[in-house]
VOBA-1610 file (N, C-alpha, C; in pm, whole numbers, padded with zeros to 5 digits, always signed):
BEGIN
Unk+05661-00011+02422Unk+05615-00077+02303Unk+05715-00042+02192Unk+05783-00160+02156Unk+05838-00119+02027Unk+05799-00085+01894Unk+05875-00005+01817Unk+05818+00031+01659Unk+05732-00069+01591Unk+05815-00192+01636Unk+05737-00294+01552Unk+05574-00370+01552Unk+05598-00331+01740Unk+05483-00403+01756Unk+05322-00244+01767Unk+05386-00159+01732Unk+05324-00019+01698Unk+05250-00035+01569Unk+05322-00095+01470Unk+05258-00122+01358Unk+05182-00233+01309Unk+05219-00316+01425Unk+05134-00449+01427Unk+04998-00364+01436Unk+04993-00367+01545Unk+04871-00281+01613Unk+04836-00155+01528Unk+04897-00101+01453Unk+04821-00013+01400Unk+04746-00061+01259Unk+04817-00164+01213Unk+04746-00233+01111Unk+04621-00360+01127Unk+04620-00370+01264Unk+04561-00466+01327Unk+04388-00379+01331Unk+04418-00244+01383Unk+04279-00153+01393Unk+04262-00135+01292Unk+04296-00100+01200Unk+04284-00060+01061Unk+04206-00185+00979Unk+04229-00249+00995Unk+04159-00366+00936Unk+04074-00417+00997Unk+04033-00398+01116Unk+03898-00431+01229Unk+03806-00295+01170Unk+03861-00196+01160Unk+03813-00049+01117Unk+03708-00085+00986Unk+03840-00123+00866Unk+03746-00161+00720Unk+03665-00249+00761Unk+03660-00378+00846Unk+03561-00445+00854Unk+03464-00456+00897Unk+03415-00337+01025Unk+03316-00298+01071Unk+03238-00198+00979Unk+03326-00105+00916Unk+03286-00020+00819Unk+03220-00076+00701Unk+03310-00205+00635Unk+03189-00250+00530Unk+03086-00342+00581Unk+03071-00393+00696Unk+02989-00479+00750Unk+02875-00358+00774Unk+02857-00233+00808Unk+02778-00122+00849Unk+02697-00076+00736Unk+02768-00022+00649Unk+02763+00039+00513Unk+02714-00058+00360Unk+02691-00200+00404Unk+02640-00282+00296Unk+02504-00280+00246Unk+02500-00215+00164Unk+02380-00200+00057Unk+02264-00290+00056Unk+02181-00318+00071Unk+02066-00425+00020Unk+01979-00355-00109Unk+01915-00530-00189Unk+01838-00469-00252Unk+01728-00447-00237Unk+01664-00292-00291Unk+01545-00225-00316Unk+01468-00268-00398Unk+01354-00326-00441Unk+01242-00321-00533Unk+01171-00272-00505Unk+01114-00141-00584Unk+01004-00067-00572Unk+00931-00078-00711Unk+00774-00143-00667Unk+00704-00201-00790Unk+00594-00111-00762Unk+00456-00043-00888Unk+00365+00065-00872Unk+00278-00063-00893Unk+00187-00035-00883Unk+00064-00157-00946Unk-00068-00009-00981Unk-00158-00125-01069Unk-00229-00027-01099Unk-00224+00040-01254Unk-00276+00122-01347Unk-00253+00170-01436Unk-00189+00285-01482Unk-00156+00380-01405Unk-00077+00423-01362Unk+00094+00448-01350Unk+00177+00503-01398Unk+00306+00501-01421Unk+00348+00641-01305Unk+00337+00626-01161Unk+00367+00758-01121Unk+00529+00768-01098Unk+00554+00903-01077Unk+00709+00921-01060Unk+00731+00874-00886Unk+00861+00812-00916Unk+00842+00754-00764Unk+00999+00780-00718Unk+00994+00867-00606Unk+01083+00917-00549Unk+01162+00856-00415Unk+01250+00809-00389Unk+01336+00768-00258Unk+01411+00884-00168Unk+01388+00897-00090Unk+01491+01035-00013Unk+01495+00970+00126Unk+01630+00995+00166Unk+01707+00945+00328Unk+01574+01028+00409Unk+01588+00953+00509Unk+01470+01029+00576Unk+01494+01161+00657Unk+01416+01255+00601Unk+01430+01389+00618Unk+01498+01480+00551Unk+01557+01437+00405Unk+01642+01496+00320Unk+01558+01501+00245Unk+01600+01610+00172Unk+01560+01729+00041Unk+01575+01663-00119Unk+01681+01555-00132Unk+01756+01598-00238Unk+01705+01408-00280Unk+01651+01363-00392Unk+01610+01216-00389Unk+01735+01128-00442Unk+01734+00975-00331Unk+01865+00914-00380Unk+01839+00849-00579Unk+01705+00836-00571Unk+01646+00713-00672Unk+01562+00821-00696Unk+01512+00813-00848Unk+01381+00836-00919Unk+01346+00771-01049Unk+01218+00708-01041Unk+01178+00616-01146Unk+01069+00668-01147Unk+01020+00579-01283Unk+00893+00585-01323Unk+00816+00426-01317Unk+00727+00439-01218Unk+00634+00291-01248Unk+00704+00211-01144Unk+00842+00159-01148Unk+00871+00084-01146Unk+01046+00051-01087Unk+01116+00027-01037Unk+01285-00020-01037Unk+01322-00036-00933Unk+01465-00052-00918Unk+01537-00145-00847Unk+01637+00011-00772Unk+01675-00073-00679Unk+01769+00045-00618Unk+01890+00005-00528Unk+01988-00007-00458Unk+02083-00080-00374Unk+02060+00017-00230Unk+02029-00011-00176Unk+02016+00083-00041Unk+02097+00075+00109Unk+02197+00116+00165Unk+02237+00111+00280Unk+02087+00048+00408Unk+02113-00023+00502Unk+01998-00017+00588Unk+01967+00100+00676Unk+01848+00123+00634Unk+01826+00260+00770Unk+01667+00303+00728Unk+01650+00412+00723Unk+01510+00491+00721Unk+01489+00554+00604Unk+01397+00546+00501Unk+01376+00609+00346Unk+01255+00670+00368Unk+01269+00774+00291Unk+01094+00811+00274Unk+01076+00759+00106Unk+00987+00749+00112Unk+00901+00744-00053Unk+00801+00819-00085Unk+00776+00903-00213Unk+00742+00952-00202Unk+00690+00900-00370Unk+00541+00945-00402Unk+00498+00907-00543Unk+00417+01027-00574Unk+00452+01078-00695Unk+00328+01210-00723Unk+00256+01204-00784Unk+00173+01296-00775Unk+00012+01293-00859Unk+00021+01270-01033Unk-00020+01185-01080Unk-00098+01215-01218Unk-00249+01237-01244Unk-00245+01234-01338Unk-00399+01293-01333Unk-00533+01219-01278Unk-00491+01089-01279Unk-00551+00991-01186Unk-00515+00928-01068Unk-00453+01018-01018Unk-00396+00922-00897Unk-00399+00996-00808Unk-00329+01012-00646Unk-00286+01059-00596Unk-00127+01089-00506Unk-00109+01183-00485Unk+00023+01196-00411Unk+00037+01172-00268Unk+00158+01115-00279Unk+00140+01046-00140Unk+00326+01015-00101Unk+00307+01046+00034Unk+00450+00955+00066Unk+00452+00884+00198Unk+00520+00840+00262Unk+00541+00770+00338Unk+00693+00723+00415Unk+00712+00685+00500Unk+00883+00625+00579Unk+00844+00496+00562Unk+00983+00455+00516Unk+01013+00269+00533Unk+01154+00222+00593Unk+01155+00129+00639Unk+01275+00098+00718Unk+01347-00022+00618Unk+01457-00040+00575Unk+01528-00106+00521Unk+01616-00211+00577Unk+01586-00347+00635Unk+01670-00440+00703Unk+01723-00519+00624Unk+01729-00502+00543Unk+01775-00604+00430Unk+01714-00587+00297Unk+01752-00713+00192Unk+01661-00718+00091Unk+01488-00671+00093Unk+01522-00564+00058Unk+01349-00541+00042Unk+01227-00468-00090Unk+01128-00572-00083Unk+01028-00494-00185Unk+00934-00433-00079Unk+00930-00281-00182Unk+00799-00187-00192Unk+00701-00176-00232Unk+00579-00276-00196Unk+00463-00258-00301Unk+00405-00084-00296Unk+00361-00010-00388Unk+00341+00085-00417Unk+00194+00080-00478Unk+00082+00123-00426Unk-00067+00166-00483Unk-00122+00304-00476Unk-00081+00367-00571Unk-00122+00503-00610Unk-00241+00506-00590Unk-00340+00468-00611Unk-00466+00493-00546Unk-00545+00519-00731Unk-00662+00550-00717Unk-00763+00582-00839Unk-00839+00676-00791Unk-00792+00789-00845Unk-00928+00890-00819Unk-01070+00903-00857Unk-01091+00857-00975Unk-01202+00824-01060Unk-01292+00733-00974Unk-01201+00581-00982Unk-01301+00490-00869Unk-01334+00537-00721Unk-01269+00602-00680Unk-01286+00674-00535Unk-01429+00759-00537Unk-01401+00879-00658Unk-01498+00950-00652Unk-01634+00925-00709Unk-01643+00829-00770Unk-01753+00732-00837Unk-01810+00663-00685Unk-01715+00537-00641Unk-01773+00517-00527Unk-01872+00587-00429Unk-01793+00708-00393Unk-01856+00757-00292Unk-01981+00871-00337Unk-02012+00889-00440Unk-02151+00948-00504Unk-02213+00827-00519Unk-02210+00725-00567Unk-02311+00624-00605Unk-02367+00563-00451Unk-02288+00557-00328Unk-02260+00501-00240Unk-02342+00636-00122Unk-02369+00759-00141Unk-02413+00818-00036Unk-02570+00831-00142Unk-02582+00785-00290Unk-02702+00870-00386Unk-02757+00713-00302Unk-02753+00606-00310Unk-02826+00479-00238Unk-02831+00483-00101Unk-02780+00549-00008Unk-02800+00535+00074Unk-02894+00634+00104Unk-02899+00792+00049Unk-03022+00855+00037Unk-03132+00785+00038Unk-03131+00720-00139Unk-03218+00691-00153Unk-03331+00526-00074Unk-03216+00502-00011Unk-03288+00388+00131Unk-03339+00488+00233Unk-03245+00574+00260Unk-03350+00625+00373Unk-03504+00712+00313Unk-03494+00764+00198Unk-03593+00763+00144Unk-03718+00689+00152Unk-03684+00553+00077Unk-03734+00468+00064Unk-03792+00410+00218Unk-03710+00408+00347Unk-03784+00389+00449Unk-03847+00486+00543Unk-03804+00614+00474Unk-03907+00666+00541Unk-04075+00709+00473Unk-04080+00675+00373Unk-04204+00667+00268Unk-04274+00567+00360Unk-04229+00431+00359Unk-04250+00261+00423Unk-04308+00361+00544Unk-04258+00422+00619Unk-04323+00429+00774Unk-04461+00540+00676Unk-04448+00619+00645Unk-04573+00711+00641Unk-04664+00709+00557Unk-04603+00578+00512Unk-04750+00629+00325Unk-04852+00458+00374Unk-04914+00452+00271Unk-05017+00314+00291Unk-04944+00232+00174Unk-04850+00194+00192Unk-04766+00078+00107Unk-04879-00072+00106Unk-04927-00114+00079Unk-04970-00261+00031Unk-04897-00381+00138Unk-04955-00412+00266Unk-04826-00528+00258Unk-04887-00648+00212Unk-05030-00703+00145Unk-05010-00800+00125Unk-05154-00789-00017Unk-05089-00806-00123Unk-05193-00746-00242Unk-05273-00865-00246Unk-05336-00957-00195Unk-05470-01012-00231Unk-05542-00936-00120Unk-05506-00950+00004Unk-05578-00874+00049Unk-05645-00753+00105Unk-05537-00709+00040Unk-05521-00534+00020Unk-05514-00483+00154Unk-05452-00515+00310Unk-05444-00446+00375Unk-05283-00377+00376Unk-05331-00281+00438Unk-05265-00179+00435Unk-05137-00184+00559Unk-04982-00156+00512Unk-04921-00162+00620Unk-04774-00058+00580Unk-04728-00056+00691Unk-04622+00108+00657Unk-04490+00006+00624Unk-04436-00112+00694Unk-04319-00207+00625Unk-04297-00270+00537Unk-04403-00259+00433Unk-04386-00346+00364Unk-04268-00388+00262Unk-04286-00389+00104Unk-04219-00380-00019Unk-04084-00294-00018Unk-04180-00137+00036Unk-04092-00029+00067Unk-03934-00033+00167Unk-03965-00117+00246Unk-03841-00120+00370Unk-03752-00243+00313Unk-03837-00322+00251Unk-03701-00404+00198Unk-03616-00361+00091Unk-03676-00287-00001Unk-03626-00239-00102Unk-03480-00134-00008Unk-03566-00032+00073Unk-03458+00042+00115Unk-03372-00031+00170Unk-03366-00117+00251Unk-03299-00216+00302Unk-03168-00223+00163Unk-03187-00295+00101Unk-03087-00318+00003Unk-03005-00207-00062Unk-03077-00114-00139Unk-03020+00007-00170Unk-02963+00046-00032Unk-02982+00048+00088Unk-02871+00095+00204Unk-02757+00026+00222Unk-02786-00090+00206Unk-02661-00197+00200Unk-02565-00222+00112Unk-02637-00200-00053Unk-02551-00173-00098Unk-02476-00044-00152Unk-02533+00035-00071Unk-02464+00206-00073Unk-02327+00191+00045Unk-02355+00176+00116Unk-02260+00105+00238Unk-02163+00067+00176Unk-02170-00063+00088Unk-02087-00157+00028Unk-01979-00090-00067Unk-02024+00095-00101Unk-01958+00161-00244Unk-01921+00267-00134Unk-01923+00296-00029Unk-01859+00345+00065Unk-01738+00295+00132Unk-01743+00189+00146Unk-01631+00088+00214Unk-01543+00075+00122Unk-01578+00051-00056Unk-01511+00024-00139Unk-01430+00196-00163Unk-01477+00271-00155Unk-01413+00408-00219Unk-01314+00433-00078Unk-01333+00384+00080Unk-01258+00414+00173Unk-01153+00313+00168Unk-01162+00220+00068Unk-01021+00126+00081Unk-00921+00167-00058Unk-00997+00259-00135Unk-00923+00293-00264Unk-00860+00410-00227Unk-00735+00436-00130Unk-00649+00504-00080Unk-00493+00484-00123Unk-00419+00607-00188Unk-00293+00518-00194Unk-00219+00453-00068Unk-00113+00376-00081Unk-00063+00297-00022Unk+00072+00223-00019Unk+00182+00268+00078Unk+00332+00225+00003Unk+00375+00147+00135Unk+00409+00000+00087Unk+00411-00084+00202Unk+00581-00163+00211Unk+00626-00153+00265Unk+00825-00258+00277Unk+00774-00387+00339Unk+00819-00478+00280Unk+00842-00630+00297Unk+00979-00678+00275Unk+01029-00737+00390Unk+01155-00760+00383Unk+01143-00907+00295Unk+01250-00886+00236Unk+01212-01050+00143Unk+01360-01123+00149Unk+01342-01250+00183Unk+01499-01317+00166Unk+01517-01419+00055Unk+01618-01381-00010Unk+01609-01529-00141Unk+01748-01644-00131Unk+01708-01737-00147Unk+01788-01846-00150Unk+01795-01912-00240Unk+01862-02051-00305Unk+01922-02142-00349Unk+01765-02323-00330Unk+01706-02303-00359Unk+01625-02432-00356Unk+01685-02547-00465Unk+01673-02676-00406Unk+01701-02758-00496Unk+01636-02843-00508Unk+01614-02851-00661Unk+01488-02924-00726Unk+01569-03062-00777Unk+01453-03141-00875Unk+01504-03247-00917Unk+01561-03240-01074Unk+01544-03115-01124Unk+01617-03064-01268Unk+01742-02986-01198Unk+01755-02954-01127Unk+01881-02882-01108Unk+01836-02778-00949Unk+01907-02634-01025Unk+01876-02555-00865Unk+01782-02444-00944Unk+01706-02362-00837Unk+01597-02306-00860Unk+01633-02190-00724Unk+01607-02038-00829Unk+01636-01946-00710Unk+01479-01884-00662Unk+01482-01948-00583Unk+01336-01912-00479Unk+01337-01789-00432Unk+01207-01705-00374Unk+01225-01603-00261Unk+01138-01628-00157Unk+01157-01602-00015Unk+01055-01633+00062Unk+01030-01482+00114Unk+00929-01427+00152Unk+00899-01309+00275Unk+00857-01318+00409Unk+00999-01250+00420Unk+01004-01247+00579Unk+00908-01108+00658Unk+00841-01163+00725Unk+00806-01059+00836Unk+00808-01031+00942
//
């Protein structure tokens, strides 16, 4: 092989080299949005690293290589701390739900004090002389009493389910945006991909 064709070839890899390298190493964008009232600090770290690439508050944008992130959001005084792994294939938003401690812990007292108070309420219905039918005054253990509990159980249930879905929550949606064309001109759309 001559000198010349040595440097062909060596400039030939070299430039297959940069182009695999920036084709590997290309950034996408990050949106990480909080919802909620709430402004928590919201942390990005490579997954399994110490040291955070991104830190905001509430809310921002970030350029990210594709691969594996953790997120991580901390406590304020209403919220909770929480993190999670997300995978980065591209353009992607983070919806982010810190959660409500207040509504959580409201829920689930109002939600076990009704459901007490149904089973209460049906077990009175089986043992006491409840009324079931007041003109004619006989006497029956299902009456008034079991429907009432009935409801207060149902809707104690209902503030149970609600306080078990008020959990934080940090979710990646890959999103792709394009070029739409309208009849005023062009319009930059986004669609989400899943």
């Amino acid at each position: 092989m001559s000198d010349r064709e040595a440097k062909r070839r060596h400039v030939s890899l070299l430039l297959a080299g940069a182009l695999l390298l920036s084709l590997g190493v290309r950034a996408d964008p990050v949106r990480l949005d909080s919802s909620g009232r709430a402004r928590p600090v919201i942390r990005v770290y490579h997954r399994g690293g110490d040291s955070p690439l991104k830190t905001c508050a509430g809310g921002c944008s970030v350029d990210l290589p594709r691969g594996r992130y953790r997120v991580a959001i901390d406590a304020t005084p209403g919220t909770y701390a929480y993190d999670e792994d997300i995978r980065v294939r591209g353009p992607t938003r983070v919806a982010i739900d810190p959660g409500d401690k207040t509504t959580r812990r409201t829920s689930i007292i109002v939600g076990w004090t009704l459901v007490g108070a149904s089973l209460g309420m049906l077990t009175w219905a089986m043992f006491s002389e409840w009324p079931d039918n007041r003109e004619s005054g006989e006497k029956g253990h299902f009456g008034g009493a079991s429907i009432v509990g009935s409801v207060l159980g149902g809707a104690g249930l209902c503030f149970l389910i609600a306080a078990a879905s008020n959990k934080p929550s940090i979710q990646a949606q890959r999103v792709s945006f394009g070029a739409a064309p309208t009849t005023g001109g062009a319009m930059l759309g986004g669609l989400v991909v899943f």
